[in-house]
C-alpha positions as CSV (number, residue, x, y, z in Angstrom):
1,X,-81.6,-140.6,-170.8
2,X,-79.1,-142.3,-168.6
3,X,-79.1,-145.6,-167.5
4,X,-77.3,-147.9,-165.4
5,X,-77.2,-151.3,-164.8
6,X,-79.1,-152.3,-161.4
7,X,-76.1,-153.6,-160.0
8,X,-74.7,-149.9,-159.4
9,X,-77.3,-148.7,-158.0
10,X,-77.1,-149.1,-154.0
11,X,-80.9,-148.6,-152.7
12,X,-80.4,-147.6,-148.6
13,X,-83.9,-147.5,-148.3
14,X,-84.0,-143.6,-147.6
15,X,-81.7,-142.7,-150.9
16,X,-80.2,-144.4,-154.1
17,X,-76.6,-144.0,-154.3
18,X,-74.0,-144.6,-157.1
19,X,-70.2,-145.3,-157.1
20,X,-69.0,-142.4,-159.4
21,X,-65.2,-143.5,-160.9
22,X,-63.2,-140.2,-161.0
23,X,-60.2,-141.9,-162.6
24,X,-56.8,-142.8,-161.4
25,X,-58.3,-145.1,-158.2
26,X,-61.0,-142.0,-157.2
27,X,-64.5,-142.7,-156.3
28,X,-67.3,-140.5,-155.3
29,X,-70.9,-141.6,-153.8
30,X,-73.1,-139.7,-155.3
31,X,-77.1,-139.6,-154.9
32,X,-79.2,-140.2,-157.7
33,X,-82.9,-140.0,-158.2
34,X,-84.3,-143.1,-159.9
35,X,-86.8,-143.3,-162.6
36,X,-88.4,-146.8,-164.9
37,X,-86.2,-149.9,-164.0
38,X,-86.3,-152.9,-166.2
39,X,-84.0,-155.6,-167.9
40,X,-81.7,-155.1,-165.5
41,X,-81.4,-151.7,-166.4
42,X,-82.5,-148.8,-163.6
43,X,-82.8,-144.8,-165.4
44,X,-81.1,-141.9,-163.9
45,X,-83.2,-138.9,-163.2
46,X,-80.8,-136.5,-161.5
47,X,-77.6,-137.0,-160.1
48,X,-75.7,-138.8,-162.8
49,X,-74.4,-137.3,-166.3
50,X,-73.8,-139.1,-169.4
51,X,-70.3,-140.2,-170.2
52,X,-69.7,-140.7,-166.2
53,X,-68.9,-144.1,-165.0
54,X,-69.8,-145.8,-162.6
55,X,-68.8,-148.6,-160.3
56,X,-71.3,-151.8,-161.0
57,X,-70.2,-154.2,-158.6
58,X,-69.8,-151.7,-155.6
59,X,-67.3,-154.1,-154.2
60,X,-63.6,-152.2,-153.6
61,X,-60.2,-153.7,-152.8
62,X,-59.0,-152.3,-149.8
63,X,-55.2,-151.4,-150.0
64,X,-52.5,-149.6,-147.8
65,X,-53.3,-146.0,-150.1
66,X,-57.3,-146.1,-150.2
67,X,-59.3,-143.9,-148.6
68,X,-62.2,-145.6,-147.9
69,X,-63.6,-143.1,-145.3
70,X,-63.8,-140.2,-147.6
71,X,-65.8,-142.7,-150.0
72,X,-68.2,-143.8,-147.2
73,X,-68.9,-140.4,-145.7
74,X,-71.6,-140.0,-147.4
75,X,-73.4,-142.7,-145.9
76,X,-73.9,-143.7,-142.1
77,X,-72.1,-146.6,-140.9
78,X,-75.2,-148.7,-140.1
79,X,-76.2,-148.1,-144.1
80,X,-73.1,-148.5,-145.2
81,X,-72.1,-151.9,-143.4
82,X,-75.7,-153.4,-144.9
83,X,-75.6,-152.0,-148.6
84,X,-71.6,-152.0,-149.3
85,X,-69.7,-155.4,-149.6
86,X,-65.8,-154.9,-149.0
87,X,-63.7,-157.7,-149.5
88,X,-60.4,-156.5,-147.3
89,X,-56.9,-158.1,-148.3
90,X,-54.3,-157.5,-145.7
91,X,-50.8,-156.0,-147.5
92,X,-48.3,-157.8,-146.8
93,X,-45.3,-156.3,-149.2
94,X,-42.6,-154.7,-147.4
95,X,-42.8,-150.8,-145.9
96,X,-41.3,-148.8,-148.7
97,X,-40.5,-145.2,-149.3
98,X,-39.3,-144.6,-152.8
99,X,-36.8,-141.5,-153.3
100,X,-37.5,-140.0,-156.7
101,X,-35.0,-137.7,-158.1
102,X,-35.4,-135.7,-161.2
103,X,-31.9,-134.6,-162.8
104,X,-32.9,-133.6,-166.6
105,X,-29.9,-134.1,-169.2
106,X,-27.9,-135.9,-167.2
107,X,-25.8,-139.1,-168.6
108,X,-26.5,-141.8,-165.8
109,X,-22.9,-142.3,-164.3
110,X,-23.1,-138.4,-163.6
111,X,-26.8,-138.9,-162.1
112,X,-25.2,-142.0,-160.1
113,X,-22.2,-139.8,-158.5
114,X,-24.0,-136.7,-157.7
115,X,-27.7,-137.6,-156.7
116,X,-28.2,-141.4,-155.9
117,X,-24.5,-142.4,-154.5
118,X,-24.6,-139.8,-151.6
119,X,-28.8,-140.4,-151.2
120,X,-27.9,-143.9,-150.7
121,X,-25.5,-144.1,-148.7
122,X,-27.0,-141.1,-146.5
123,X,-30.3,-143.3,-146.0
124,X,-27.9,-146.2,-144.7
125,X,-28.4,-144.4,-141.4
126,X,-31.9,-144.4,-141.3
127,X,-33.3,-145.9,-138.3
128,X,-34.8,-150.0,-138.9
129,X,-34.1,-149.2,-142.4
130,X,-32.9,-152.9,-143.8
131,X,-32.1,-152.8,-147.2
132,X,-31.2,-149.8,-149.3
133,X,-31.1,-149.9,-153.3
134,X,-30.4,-147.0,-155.2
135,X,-30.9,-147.1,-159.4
136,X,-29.9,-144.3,-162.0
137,X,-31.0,-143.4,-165.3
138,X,-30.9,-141.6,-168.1
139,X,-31.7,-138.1,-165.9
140,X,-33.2,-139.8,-162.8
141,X,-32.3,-141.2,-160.0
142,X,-34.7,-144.0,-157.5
143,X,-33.4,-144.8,-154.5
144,X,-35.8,-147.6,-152.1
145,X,-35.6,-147.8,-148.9
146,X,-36.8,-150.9,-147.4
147,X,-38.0,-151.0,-143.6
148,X,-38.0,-153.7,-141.1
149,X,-41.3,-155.7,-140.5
150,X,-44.1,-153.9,-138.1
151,X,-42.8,-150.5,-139.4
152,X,-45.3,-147.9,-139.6
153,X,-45.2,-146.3,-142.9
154,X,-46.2,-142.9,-142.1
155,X,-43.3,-143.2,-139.6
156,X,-41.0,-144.7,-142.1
157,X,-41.8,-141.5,-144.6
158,X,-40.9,-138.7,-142.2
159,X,-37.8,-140.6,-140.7
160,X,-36.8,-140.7,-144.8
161,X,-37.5,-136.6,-145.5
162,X,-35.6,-135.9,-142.4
């Protein structure tokens, strides 16, 4: 028998839905049939197997990289603005991109001249780019690239692979 606490269980009024965690910031609604409830406790009859977990709040963090449609799809929007509480916090860190560069076996001053030295100064030239920092290790190399305010960072990423 599965069971889950009452809390995770969002009740539409056509269909019971759960909050599957898929691991590494992945969710998936899922329908579920619902059997005996009791002691805060509901049983799952279908739709649910044992070992998955599930969200129990059914409140979610909106951030720049969620996908919150592909999590909602499942529902309509009218159900989905009376079951699902979302608390959104506005990002305000700095647009980004982060240049990763994998050199295996190379010292850091040789990782430094031939891979982050040239991408950093290259990305100098990138348009409302503001700051550019560039950091090597033992076999890798980071270069960030930091944008101007208002950038879009969709934008900011293609302007960095050109």
């Amino acid at each position: 028998v599965v069971a889950v606490p009452d809390s995770a269980v969002i009740d539409t009024g056509d269909r019971q839905v759960v909050i599957v965690d898929k691991g590494e910031g992945s969710f998936e609604p899922r329908d579920v049939k619902i059997g005996m409830r009791g002691d805060g406790m509901a049983e799952i009859m279908e739709g649910l197997a044992e070992g998955e977990k599930v969200v129990v709040s059914a409140n979610f963090l909106i951030d720049a990289e969620s996908n919150l449609k592909a999590a909602l799809s499942a529902l309509t929007p009218a159900e989905a603005v009376k079951t699902l509480p979302l608390d959104a916090i506005p990002d305000l860190s700095d647009v980004q991109v982060i240049v990763f560069t994998d050199y295996p076996g190379q010292a850091p001053q040789v990782v430094e001249d031939q891979v982050t030295y040239p991408l950093t100064t290259s990305m100098l030239t990138v348009p409302r780019s503001k700051v550019v920092r560039g950091f090597s290790f033992f076999g890798v190399s980071f270069v960030y690239v930091i944008f101007e305010d208002g950038t879009d960072p969709y934008w900011a990423r293609s302007r960095v692979l050109e």
